[in-house]
N, C-alpha and C positions, 0 to 999 in steps of 0.2 A: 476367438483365440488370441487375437492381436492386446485386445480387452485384458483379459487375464495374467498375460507377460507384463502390459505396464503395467497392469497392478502389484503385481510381485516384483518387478523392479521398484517399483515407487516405494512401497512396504520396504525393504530394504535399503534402500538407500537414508530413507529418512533416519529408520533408527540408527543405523551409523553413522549418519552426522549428528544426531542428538547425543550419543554415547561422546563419541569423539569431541562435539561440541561443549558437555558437562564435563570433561574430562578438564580442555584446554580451558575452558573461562575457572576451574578451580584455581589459576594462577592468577588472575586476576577479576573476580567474581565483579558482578554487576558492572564493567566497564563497558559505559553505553554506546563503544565503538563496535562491540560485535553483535550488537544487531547486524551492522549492515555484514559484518564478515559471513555473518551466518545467513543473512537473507540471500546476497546473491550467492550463495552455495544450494539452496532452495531453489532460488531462478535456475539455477544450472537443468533442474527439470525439464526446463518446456520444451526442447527434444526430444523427450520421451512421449510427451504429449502431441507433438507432429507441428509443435508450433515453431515457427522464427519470430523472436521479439525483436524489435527492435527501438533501442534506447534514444531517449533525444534530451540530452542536457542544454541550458541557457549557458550562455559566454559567463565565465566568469563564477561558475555554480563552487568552485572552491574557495569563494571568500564569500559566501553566502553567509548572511548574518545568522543568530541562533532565530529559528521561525517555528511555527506551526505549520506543517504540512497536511494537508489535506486532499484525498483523495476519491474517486469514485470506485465502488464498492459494489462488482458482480455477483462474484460466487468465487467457492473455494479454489478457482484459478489464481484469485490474485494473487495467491501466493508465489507463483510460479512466473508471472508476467511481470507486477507493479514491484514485488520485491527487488528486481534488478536494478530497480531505479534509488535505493534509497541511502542516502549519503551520512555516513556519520560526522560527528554523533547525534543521532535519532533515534528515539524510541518510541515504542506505540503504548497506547492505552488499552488495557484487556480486561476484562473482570477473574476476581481471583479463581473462579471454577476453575482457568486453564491450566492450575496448578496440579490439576488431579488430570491430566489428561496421560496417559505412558510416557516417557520418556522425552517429547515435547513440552509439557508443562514444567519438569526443571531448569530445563535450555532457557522455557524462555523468561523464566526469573533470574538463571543466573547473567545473562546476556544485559540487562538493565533494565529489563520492561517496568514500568508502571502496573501497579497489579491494581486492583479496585472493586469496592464491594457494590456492585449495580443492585443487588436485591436486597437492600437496607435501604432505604429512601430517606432517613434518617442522615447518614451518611454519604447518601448520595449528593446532596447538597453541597458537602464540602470538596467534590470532585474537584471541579474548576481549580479554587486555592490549594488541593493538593500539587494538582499539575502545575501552578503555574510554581509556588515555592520548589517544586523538584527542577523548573526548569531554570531558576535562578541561582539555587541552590549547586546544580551540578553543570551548569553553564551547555545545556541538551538542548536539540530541537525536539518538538514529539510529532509525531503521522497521526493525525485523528482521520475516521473516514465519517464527514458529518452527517451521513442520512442514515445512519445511526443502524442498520441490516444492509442484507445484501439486495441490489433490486432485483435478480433473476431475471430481466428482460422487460423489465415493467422501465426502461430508460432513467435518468440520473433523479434521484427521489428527490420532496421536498429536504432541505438541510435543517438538521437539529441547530441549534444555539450554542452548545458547549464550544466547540473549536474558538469561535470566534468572540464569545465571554473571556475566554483563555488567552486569547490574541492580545485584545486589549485591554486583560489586567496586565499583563506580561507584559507591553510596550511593546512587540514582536512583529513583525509581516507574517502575512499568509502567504504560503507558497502551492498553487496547487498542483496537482500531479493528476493527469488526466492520459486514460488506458481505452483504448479503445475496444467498439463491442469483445466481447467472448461468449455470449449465451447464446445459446443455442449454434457456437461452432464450432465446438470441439466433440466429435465421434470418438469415441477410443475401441473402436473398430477402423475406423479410418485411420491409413498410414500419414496422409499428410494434412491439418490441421488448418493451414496458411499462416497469413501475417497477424501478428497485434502490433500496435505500437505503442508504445509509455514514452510520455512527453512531459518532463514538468517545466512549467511555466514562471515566466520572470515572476521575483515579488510583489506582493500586493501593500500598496504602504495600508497601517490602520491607523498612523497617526491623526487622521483628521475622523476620525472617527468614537465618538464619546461612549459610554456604557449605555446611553439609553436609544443610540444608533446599532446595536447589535443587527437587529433583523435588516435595517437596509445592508449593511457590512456583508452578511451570509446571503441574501438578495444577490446582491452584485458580484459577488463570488458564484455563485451559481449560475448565474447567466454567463459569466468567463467560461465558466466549463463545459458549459453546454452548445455555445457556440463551438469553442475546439474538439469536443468530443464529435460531432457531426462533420467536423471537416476532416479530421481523422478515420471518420468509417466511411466517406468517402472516399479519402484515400487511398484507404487500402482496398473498396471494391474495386476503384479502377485499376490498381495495380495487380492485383487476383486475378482482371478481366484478362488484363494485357497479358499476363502471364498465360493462361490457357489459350489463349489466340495463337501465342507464339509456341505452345507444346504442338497445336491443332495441326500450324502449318510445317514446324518440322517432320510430324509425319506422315 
C-alpha cells in the first residue's frame, strides 16, 4: 500500500514541475542555470522515498572553475539523491530519445541540456567536439556519468573515455561527485529508507595530462572514487548501526 501512495505522489509531483518547469524556462529557454533549479526540485523527492540525503560540498564550490563533473551511476534513484548536489551552470549529456519522453523530455531541453544522437555512430564521433564547443561557447560545466549505464549493484563500473577526451580538449578539471550505495536499499514498502550521502570532491587538475594519457586520466579518476565511495558506505552503515542501537535502547 505504502508502494502505491509514493507512486502516485511521485506521478504527480513530477508532471507539475515539468508543466510548471516548461512554463517558467519559456522566459528564458535553454538557460543552463535551471538544470540545477529543476534538479534540486527533483531531489526534493527523497522523502517520499524514506530517504535523508545528505549533501557535502568542498570550501569554496562557488568559485569552482567551468569543469566536467562526473559521477557514479546506480539506478533511477539518482535522480533523487545526486541531483541535490548539482551546481549551476551545469548541464548533462542525454541522447535525443528523451525528447519524446511525456512531459520531462521538453523540461529537459528547455532547461539547457545537451541532446545527442547515440544511435548514429556516424555522429557519435563528433560528441566530445560537440560538448566541448557548447562548453566554451556557453561558458557551462556538463555532469557526464562515465561508465556509460547504470551499475545496479554490480559496484562503480569500468569508465568510458568521453568525459575525460572532453576534459582535456576543453582545458577543464574533473570534478567528481560520488553518492553512496542505493541498490538494493530502497523498499517502497518500507517507511524508512535510511542515509545516502553525495559528496563531490575537490578538482582534479588535467593539465598535466595530454590526449594520449586519457585512460591513465579516467584510471586515476576512478580509483578517487572508488576509494570515497567505500568510505562513504561505511559511513553510513556505522551510522544506521548507531542509530538502531540507540532506537533498541530507548525502548
Amino acid at each position: 500500500m505504502l508502494a502505491i501512495i509514493r507512486f502516485i505522489i511521485v506521478v504527480i509531483y513530477c508532471i507539475l514541475v515539468c508543466i510548471f518547469g516548461c512554463i517558467y524556462c519559456l522566459f528564458s529557454p535553454r538557460n543552463p542555470r535551471h538544470v540545477a533549479t529543476f534538479g534540486h526540485l527533483f531531489g526534493r523527492l527523497a522523502p517520499v522515498f524514506g530517504l535523508k540525503v545528505e549533501v557535502r560540498l568542498p570550501a569554496g564550490v562557488e568559485n569552482h572553475p567551468t569543469a566536467i563533473y562526473i559521477g557514479n551511476h546506480q539506478n533511477n534513484f539518482d535522480m533523487v539523491t545526486a541531483a541535490n548536489i548539482v551546481q549551476p551552470p551545469t548541464v548533462t549529456v542525454g541522447k535525443k530519445s528523451l525528447l519524446w519522453v511525456p512531459f520531462f523530455g521538453l523540461l529537459y531541453w528547455l532547461t539547457g541540456n545537451i541532446l545527442i544522437d547515440r544511435d548514429n555512430r556516424a555522429k557519435a564521433h563528433s560528441t566530445i567536439s560537440q560538448v566541448v564547443a557548447q562548453m566554451q561557447r556557453r561558458k557551462i560545466s556538463v555532469w557526464m556519468f562515465p561508465e556509460g549505464t547504470r551499475s545496479r549493484g554490480r559496484g562503480l563500473l569500468p569508465f568510458k573515455t568521453g568525459a575525460f577526451h572532453a576534459a582535456i580538449a576543453a582545458g577543464v578539471p574533473i570534478i567528481p561527485v560520488c553518492v553512496s550505495n542505493t541498490s538494493n536499499k530502497i523498499k517502497l514498502n518500507r517507511w524508512n529508507n535510511g542515509l545516502v550521502i553525495v559528496e563531490m570532491l575537490p578538482p582534479i587538475d588535467t593539465s598535466e595530462f595530454g590526449k594520449d594519457q586519457v585512460r591513465k586520466l579516467a584510471t586515476h579518476c576512478r580509483e578517487i572514487m572508488m576509494a570515497r565511495i567505500d568510505e562513504l558506505n561505511k559511513e553510513v552503515a556505522q551510522r544506521e548501526a548507531a542509530k538502531t542501537i540507540e532506537k533498541k535502547q530507548a525502548n
